[in-house]
Backbone as CSV, one residue per row, in Angstrom:
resi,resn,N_x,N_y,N_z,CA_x,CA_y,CA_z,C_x,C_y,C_z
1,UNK,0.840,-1.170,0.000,0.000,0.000,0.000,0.889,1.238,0.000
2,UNK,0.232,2.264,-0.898,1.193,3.367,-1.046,0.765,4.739,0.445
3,UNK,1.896,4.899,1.204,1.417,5.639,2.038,1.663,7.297,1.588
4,UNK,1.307,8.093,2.251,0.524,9.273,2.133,0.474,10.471,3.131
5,UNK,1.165,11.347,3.094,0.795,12.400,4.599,-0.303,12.827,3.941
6,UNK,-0.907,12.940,5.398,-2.261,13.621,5.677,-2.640,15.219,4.294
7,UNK,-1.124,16.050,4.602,-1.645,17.267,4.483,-1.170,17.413,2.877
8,UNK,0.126,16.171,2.625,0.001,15.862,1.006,-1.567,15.582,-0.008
9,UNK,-2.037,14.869,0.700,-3.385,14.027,0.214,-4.566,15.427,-0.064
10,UNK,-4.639,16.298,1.157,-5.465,17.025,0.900,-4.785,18.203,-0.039
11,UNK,-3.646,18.498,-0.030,-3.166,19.097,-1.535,-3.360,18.493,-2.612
12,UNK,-3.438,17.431,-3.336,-3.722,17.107,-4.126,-5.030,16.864,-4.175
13,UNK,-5.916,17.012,-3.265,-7.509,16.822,-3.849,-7.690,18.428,-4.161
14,UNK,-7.067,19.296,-3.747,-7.460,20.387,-3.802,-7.164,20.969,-5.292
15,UNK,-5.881,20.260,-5.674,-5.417,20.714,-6.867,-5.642,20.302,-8.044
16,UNK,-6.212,18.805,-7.750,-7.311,18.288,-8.953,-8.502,18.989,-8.818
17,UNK,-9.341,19.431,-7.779,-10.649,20.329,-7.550,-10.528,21.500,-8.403
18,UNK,-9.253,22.237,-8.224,-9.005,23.416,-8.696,-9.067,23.603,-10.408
19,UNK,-7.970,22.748,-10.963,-8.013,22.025,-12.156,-9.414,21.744,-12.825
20,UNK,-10.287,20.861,-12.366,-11.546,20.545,-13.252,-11.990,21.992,-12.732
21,UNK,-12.148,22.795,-11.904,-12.991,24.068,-11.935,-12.409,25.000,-13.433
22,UNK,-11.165,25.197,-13.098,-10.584,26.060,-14.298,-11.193,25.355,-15.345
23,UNK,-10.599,24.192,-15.633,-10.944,23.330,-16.880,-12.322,23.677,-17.638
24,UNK,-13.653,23.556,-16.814,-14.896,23.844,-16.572,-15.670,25.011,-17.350
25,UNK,-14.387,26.237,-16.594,-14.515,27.436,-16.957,-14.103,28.176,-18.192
26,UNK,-12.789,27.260,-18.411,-11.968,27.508,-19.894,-13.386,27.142,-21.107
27,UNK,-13.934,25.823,-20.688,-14.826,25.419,-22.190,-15.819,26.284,-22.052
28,UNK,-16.678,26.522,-20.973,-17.683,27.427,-20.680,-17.766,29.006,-21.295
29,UNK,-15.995,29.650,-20.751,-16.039,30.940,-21.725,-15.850,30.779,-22.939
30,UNK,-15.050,29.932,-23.433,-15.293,29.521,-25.036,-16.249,29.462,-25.786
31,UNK,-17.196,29.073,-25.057,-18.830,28.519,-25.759,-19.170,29.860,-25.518
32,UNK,-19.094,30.710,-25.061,-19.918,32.031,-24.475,-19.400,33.140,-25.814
33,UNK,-18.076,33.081,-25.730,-17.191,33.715,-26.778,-17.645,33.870,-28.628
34,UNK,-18.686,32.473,-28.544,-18.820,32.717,-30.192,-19.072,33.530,-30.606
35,UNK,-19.352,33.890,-31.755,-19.706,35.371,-32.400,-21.320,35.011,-32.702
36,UNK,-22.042,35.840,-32.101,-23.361,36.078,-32.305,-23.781,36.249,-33.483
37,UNK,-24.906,36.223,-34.198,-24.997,36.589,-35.905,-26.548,37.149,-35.429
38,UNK,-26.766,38.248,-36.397,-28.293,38.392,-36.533,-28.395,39.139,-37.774
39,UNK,-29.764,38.306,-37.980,-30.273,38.122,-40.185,-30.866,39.485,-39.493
40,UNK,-30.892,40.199,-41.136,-31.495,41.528,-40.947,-33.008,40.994,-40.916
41,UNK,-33.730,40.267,-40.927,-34.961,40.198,-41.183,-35.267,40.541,-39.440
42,UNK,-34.447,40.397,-38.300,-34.833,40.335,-37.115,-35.036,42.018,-36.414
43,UNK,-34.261,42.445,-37.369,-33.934,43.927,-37.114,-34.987,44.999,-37.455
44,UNK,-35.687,45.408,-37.001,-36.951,46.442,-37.088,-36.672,48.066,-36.749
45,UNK,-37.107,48.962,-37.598,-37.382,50.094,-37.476,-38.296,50.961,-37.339
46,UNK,-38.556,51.704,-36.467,-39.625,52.424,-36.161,-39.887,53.699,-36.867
47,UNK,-41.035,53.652,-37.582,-41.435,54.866,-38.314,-41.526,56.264,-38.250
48,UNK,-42.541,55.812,-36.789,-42.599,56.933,-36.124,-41.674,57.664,-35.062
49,UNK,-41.041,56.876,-34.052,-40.363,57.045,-32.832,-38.559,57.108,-32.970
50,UNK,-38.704,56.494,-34.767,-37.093,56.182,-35.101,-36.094,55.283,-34.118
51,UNK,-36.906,53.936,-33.671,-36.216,53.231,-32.563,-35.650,52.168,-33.323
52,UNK,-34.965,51.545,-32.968,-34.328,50.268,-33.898,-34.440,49.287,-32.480
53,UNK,-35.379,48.362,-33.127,-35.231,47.273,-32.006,-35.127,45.936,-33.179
54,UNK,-35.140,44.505,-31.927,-35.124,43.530,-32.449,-36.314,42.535,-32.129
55,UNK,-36.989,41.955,-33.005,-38.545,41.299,-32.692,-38.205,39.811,-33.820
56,UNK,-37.366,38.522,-33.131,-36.929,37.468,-33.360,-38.306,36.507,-34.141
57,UNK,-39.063,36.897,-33.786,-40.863,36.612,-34.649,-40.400,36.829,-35.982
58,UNK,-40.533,35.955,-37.010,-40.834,36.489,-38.074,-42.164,36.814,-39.126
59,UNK,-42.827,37.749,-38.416,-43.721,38.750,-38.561,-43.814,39.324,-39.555
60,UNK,-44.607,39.903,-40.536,-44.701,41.070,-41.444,-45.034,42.434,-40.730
61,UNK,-45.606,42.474,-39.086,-46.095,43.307,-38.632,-45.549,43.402,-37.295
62,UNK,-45.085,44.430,-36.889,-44.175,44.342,-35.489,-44.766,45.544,-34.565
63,UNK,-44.735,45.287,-33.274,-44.937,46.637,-32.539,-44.418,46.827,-32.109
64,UNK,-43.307,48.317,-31.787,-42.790,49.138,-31.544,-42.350,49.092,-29.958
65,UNK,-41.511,48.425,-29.227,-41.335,48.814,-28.058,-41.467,49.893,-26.754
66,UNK,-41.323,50.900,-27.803,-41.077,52.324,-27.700,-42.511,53.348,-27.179
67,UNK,-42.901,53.103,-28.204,-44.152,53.904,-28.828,-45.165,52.923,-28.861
68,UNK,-44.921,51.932,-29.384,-46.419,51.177,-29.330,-47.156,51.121,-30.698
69,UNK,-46.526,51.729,-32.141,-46.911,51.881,-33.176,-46.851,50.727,-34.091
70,UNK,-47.908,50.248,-34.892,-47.384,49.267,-35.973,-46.360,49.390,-36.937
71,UNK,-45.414,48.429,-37.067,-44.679,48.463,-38.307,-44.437,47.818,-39.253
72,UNK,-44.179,47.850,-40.761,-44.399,46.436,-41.442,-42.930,46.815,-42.365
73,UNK,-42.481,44.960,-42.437,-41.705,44.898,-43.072,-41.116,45.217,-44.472
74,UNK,-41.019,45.732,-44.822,-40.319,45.892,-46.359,-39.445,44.479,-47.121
75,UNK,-40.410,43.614,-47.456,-39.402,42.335,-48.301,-38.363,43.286,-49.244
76,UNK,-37.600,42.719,-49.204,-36.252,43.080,-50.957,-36.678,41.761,-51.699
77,UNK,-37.241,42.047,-52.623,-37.646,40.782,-53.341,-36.764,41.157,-54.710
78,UNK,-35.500,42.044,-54.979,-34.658,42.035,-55.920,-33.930,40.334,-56.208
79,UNK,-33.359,40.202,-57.166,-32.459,38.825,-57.287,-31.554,38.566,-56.858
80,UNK,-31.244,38.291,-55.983,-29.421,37.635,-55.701,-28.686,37.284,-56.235
């Protein structure tokens, strides 16, 4: 049997503890880090109030955070 001081043993649980925490945290901010994307279709403008918000619905008709006014989308139905 492999023996062990007391105050060795609890250093090393501490320093594997420590380890998977960092570890944990490294993949966690990574995943957090991606780059966000948003389609203009999500992006809305206000007519009246000139607010730019975002309404993730894809709606032809949005209301206004702001103000409270209807707004409707403008398709680009040009060709790509």
């Amino acid at each position: 049997m492999i023996s062990i001081d007391f105050s060795l043993a609890i250093s090393l649980y501490i320093l594997i503890f420590l380890n998977t925490i960092l570890i944990i945290w490294l993949v966690n901010k990574k995943q957090k880090d991606k780059d966000l994307t948003l389609e203009d279709k999500f992006i809305w403008f206000c007519s009246v109030c000139t607010y730019t918000y975002i309404n993730t619905k894809e709606d032809m008709i949005s209301v206004c955070p702001r103000c409270g006014s209807y707004n409707k989308k403008i398709v680009d139905i040009s060709p790509s």
